[in-house]
Each structure stands twice: as structure tokens, then as C-alpha cells.
N, C-alpha and C positions, 0 to 999 in steps of 0.2 A: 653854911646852911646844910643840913643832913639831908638824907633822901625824903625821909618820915616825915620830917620839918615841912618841905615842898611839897610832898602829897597831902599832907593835911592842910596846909593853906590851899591847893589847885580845888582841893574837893569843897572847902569852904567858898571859896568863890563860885564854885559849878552850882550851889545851893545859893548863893547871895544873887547869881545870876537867873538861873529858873525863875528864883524867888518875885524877880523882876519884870520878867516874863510874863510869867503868870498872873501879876497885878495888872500890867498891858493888858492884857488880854481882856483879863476879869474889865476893869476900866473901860474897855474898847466896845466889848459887848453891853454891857451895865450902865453905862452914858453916851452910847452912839449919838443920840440925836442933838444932844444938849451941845458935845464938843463937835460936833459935826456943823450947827451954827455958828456958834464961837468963832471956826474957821471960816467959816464960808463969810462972816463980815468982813476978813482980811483978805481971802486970795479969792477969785472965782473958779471955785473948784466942782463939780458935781460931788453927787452920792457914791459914784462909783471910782470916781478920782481917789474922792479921799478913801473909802474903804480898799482900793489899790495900794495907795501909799503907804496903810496902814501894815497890811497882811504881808509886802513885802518888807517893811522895816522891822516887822516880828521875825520874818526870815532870815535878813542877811544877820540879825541880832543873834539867833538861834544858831544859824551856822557860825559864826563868829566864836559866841559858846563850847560849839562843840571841838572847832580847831584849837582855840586858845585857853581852854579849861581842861574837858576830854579826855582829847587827845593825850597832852602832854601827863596828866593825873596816869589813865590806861598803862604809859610808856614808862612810868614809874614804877609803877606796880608790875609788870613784866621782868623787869631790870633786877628788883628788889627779893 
């Protein structure tokens, strides 16, 4: 696999990733209340539980993103 090769796959996943992101989010804002019952039939969660749960799972997702996508894309393109 070539440098070019690997940076064009990291940067397509860094956009397949956002991509995902971004739909969380939209989703999370856009049907709060709807999937916020949905769960709340399964676990006894509050409002603030689940909107917890939520904002950090967007985070460690995003940072994740940015170590495992990023990063390594950045370090190619330094190199190259």
C-alpha cells in the first residue's frame, strides 16, 4: 500500500466518520423525546442520564475520530 493509497482511505474514513457523527447528533437533537422513551421503557434512566450518556458517547467517538483517523491522515501528509 502506497503513502497516497493510505491517506486517501484515512481521509475517507475521517468523512465516513463525521459523517456519522453528524447524523448522531442531528438524530439526538431531532428525536430527543421519542428515543429518550423508547429507552426509558428498558432501563430507568432520567433525562439527564440519558442526555449524559449520549454527549459523552459523541465524545469519546469524536476523539477516537480524531486519534484513529487525524492523526495518522496529518502524519502522512507531513512525511509525504
Amino acid at each position: 500500500m502506497s503513502i497516497e493509497t493510505a491517506r486517501s482511505f484515512l481521509l475517507g474514513c475521517l468523512g465516513i466518520n463525521y459523517g456519522i457523527l453528524m447524523l448522531w447528533f442531528i438524530a439526538f437533537t431531532v428525536a430527543h423525546d421519542s428515543v429518550y422513551r423508547l429507552h426509558a421503557r428498558w432501563f430507568r434512566i432520567s433525562v439527564e442520564q440519558f442526555d449524559s450518556a449520549h454527549y459523552t458517547g459523541m465524545a469519546v467517538y469524536k476523539i477516537g475520530v480524531l486519534l484513529l483517523n487525524l492523526v495518522p491522515y496529518l502524519a502522512l501528509r507531513m512525511i509525504a
